[in-house]
N, C-alpha and C positions, 0 to 999 in steps of 0.2 A: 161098457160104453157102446152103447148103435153107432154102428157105422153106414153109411150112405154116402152116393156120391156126392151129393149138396143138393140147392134148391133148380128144379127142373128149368126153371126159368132163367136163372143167372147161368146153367152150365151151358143152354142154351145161346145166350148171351155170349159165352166166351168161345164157345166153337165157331161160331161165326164170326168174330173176331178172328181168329186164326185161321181159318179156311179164305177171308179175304184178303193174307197177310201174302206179300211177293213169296215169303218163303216157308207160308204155310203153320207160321209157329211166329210168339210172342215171346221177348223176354219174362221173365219170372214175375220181375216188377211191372210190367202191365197186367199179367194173371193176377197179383196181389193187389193192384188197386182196383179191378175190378171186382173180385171177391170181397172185398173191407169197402167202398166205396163206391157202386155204381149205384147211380141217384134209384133205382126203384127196391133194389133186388140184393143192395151191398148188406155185409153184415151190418156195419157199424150205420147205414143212410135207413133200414128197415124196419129194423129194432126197437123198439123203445125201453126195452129192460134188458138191455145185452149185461148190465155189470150187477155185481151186490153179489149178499151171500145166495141169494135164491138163481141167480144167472151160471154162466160160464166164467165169471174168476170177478174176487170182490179188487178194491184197492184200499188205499187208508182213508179213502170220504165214507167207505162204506165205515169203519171202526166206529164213529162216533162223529160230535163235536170239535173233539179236544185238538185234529189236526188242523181243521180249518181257521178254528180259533188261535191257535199258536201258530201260522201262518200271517192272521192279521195284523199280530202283532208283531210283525217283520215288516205291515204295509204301514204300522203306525211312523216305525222308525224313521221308513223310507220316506214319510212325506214332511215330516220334520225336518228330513238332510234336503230335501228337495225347495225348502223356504215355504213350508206347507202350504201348495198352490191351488188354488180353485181355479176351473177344475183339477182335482188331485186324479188319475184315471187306471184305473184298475181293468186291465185286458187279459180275461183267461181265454185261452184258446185249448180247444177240445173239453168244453165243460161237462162232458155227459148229461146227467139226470137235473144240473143245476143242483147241486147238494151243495155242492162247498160255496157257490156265489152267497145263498141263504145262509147259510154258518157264517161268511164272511161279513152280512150285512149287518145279521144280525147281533152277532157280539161289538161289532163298529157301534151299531148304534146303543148296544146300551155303556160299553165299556168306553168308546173315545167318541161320543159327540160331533166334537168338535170336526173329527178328522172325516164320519160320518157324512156331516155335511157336505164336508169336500168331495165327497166319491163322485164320479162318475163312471158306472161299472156295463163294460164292454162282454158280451160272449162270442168268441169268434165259434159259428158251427155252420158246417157246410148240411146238415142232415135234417132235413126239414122235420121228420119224424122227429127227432130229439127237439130239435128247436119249440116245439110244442108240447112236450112236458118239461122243457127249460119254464118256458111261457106261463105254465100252469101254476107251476111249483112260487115264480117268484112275480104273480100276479097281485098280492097284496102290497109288494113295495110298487108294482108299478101303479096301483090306484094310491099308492099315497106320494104320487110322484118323483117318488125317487129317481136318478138319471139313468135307466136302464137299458142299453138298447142291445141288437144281434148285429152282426156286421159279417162279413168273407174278410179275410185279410185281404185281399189285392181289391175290397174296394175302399177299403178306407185310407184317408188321403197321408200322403207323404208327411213327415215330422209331425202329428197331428197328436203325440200321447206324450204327455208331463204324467209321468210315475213309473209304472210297475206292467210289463206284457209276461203274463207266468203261462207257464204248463206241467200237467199232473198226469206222469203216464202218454204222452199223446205221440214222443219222438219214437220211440220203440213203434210203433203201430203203422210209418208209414213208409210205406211200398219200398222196399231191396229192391239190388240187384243182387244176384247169385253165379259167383265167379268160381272157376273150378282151376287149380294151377297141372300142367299137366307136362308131356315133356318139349311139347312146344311153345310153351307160352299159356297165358292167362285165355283160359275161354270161359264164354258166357250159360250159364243154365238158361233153355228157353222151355215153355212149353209148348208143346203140339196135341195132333188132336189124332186120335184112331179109330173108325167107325169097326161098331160091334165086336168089342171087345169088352172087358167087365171093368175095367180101369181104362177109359179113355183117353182121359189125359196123362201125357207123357212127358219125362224129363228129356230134355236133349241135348249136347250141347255145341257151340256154334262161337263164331268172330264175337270178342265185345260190340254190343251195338253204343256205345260211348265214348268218346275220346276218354272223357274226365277218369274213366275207369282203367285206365292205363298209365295213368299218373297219378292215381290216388293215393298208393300204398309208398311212393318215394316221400308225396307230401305230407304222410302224416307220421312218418320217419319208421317205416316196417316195412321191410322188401324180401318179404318169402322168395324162397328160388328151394330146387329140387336139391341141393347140397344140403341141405338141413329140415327139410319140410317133407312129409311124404306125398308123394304122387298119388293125385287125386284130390288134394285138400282142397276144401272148398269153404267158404265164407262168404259172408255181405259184405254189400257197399252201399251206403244209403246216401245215395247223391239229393235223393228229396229234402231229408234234414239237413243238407247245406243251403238248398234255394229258401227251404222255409226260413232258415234263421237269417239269409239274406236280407228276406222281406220282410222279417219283423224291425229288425234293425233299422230301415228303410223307414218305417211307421214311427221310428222312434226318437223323438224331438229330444226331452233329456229323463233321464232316468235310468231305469232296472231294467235285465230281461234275467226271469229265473226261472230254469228248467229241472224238474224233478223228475227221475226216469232208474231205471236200472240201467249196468254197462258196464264199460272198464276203459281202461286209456288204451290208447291203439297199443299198445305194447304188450297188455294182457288181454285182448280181446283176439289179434293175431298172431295166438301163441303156437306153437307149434302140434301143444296136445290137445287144441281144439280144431280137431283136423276134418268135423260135418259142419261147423259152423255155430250160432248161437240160436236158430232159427225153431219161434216154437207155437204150438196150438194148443187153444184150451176150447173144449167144449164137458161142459157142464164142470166144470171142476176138475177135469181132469186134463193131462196136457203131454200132448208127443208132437211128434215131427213130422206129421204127413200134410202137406198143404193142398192134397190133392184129394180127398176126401171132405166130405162134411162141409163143400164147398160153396159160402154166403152163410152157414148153420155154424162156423167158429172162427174165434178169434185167430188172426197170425199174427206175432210180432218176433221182434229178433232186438238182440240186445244193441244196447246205442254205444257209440266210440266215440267218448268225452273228448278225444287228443282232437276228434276232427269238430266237433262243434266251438272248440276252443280257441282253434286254428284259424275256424270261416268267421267267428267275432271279428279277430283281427284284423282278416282283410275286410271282412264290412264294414269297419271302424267304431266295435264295441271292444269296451278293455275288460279284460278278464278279472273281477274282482275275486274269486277264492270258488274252491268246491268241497265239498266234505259231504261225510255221509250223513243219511237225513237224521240216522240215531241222536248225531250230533249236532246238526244243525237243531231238533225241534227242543236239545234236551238246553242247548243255548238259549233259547226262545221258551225257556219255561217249562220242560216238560217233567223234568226234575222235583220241580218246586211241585206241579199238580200233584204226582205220586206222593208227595209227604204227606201233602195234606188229605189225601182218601188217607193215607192209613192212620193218622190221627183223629179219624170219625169216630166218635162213641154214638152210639144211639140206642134204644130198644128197640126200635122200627126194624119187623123184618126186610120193607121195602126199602129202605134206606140200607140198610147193608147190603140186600142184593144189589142194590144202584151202587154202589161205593166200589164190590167186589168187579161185577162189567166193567164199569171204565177202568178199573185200574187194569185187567186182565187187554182193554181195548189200548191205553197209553203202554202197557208192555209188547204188544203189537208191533205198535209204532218204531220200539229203537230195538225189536229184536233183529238180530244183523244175519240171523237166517231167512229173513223175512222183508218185509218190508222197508225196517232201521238198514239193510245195507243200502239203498238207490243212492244215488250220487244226487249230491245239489248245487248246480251249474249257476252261478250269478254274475251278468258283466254287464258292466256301465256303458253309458254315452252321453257327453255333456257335462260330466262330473270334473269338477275343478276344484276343490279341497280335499282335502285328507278326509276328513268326516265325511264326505259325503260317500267317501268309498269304501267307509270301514265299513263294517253290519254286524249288530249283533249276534246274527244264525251264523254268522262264518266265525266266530270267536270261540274256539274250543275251552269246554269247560275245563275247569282244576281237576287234577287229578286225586283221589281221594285217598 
C-alpha cells in the first residue's frame, strides 16, 4: 500500500486551520471532517468513484440488484401501513454513485406500479461532485418525470416526508471525537501541526472541547473508569450522529427512519478489550488505523453505537421499532426465497449459469455475518398509531430450520 501524507492541497487546508486555532491544534473530529468533507479537496466532496470493487472498499449496492431490490420491498410494506399516500417519499441520505436509488426505482416500477407511482424520491448529498453522477446515472427517470429531486437536510422543511428517510453506510463516516481515559479524567485526541518534520501532523491530547462528551458515556449506560479499563483507553464519540438523527427526525412528518451501518450497543462497542478504539481506514482495499496519512486519498470511519442512535430517537420523539442484523433482515424480506430459486435453474446456457452462479455467490455476500450480513438494521417510527403500522416485515425473524 503507498503511503503519502495526503492531498497537498487539503494538508494545506488543515495546517492552517490549526495554526489559526487559539491553541494551535483542532479536535480529531474537525481533522476528520475536513479530510471526508471539505467542499473542494474532501475525500468523500472530490471523488466521484471513491466506492465499488475498483475503489477503496465496495458496500452491498456494489454486490448486485438483489439488495436494493429486497430493500424496496420493505418500502412497498411501508406505504401500505402508511394508508398508501401520494406523495409516498423515499429520502436516502448519503446515496453515493445513485446505484441503489436506480435499483430502487427500477424494480418499483416494474414489480409495484402502483406504489411506483406514489414515489417521490429525495437524495440528500452534500458533495456536489457525486451529486452529478447521482444526476447522470438517474437522468432517464428524471426526463420521464419521475419526482426526483437533491435536497441538504437542513434545507428541507420541517415534517415535510410521509414515508421512509434511510441510510446505507453513511453513520459510520461521520466525523468523531477521539477520547483517551487517563488518570485524571477523560481527555480529548486533538490534532496539531509540526513544521519540518516527515509526519507533521500530530496526535495530542488536551480538555474535552464538548460538554456532551462528559456525559455521554453515563447516558448511554457505560462508564469506563481506571478500576477496570486500562490506562490510556481510548474510543469515539460521534456527537454528529445524534445532531443528524435529530434532524432527520425534525424532517419527519409520519413514517420510517432506517439506518444500515456496522456497530454494536454501547455495551459491546465500550468494552474493555477494545481498548484503541473501533477507528478505521481503507485505501484501495486495504484498511489500518492511521488517519494521519493518505490524508483526503482514504476513507475514515469508526463503528456506530446503536445504544446511542436509539437513545436520541427517543428524545427526538422517534419510537424504536426493532434492529436486527441485515442477514436477517434481507433473508425476511426474501432473500432466502432468491437463493432457491438460482439453485433451481436448469439451463444449457453457459451464460445463464455463470449469471445464476454471481448472484448467488453476490446474495451469500449479503447475509454472510463475516461480512456485510452482520450490520445492524436500526428502524424507528414517528406518527405510527396502530400495531400494523409498526410491525415490519425485515424486522420479523425467519423460522428456524
Amino acid at each position: 500500500m503507498a503511503v503519502s501524507l495526503g492531498k497537498p492541497e487539503l494538508c494545506a487546508v488543515i495546517r492552517d486551520r490549526i495554526q489559526r486555532s487559539p491553541q494551535q491544534q483542532i479536535p480529531f473530529a474537525d481533522f476528520m471532517a475536513l479530510a471526508l468533507y471539505h467542499p473542494e479537496h474532501g475525500y468523500y466532496t472530490s471523488k466521484t468513484e471513491p466506492l465499488g470493487m475498483g475503489g477503496d472498499f465496495a458496500t452491498s449496492v456494489h454486490l448486485g440488484p438483489d439488495f436494493g431490490e429486497l430493500l424496496a420491498e420493505q418500502w412497498v410494506e411501508m406505504w401500505h401501513h402508511l394508508g398508501q399516500p401520494e406523495p409516498f417519499h423515499l429520502v436516502e441520505m448519503g446515496p453515493g454513485q445513485g446505484l441503489l436509488a436506480n435499483t430502487i426505482l427500477t424494480y418499483l416500477q416494474r414489480q409495484y406500479p402502483n406504489c411506483f407511482a406514489a414515489v417521490h424520491y429525495t437524495l440528500v448529498e452534500t458533495s456536489e461532485a457525486l451529486r452529478q453522477v447521482q444526476q447522470a446515472r438517474l437522468a432517464r427517470w428524471q426526463a420521464a418525470a419521475v419526482p426526483i429531486d437533491w435536497r441538504k437536510l437542513t434545507d428541507m422543511p420541517a415534517a415535510s416526508v410521509t414515508g421512509c428517510c434511510f441510510s446505507n453506510e453513511l453513520v459510520d463516516a461521520l466525523p468523531v471525537h477521539r477520547v483517551t481515559l487517563t488518570p485524571t479524567g477523560w481527555q480529548e485526541q486533538y490534532i496539531t501541526y509540526r513544521e519540518g518534520t516527515d509526519q507533521p501532523f500530530v496526535t495530542v491530547l488536551g480538555p474535552l472541547s464538548q460538554p456532551a462528551l462528559s456525559t455521554y458515556f453515563a447516558w448511554v449506560g457505560t462508564v469506563p473508569t481506571l478500576d477496570t479499563y486500562p490506562d490510556g483507553y481510548t474510543t469515539e464519540v460521534n456527537l454528529a450522529a445524534l445532531e443528524w438523527l435529530k434532524q432527520v427526525a425534525t424532517k419527519l412528518h409520519q413514517g420510517y427512519v432506517l439506518t444500515i451501518d456496522y456497530g454494536y450497543s454501547a455495551e459491546r462497542y465500550y468494552s474493555p478489550a477494545r481498548s484503541q478504539g473501533t477507528l478505521q481506514c481503507y485505501y484501495q482495499h486495504a484498511h489500518h488505523n492511521d488517519p494521519l496519512i493518505n490524508i483526503g486519498q482514504q476513507d475514515i470511519t469508526a463503528q456506530v453505537d446503536f445504544t446511542a442512535l436509539a437513545r436520541q430517537g427517543d428524545r427526538a420523539g422517534l419510537s424504536n421499532l426493532g434492529q436486527v442484523p441485515q442477514e436477517l433482515f434481507l433473508m425476511a424480506l426474501g432473500l432466502g426465497d432468491r437463493l432457491n430459486q438460482l439453485m433451481q435453474i436448469e439451463s444449457s446456457s453457459p451464460q445463464a449459469v455463470r449469471y445464476a452462479l454471481q448472484r448467488r455467490e453476490a446474495l451469500h455476500q449479503l447475509m454472510n455475518p463475516l461480512g456485510v450480513g452482520k450490520f445492524n438494521v436500526l428502524i424507528q417510527g414517528k406518527g405510527l398509531t396502530t400495531p400494523e403500522q409498526q410491525t415490519l416485515k425485515g424486522l420479523t425473524l425467519p423460522p428456524l430450520r
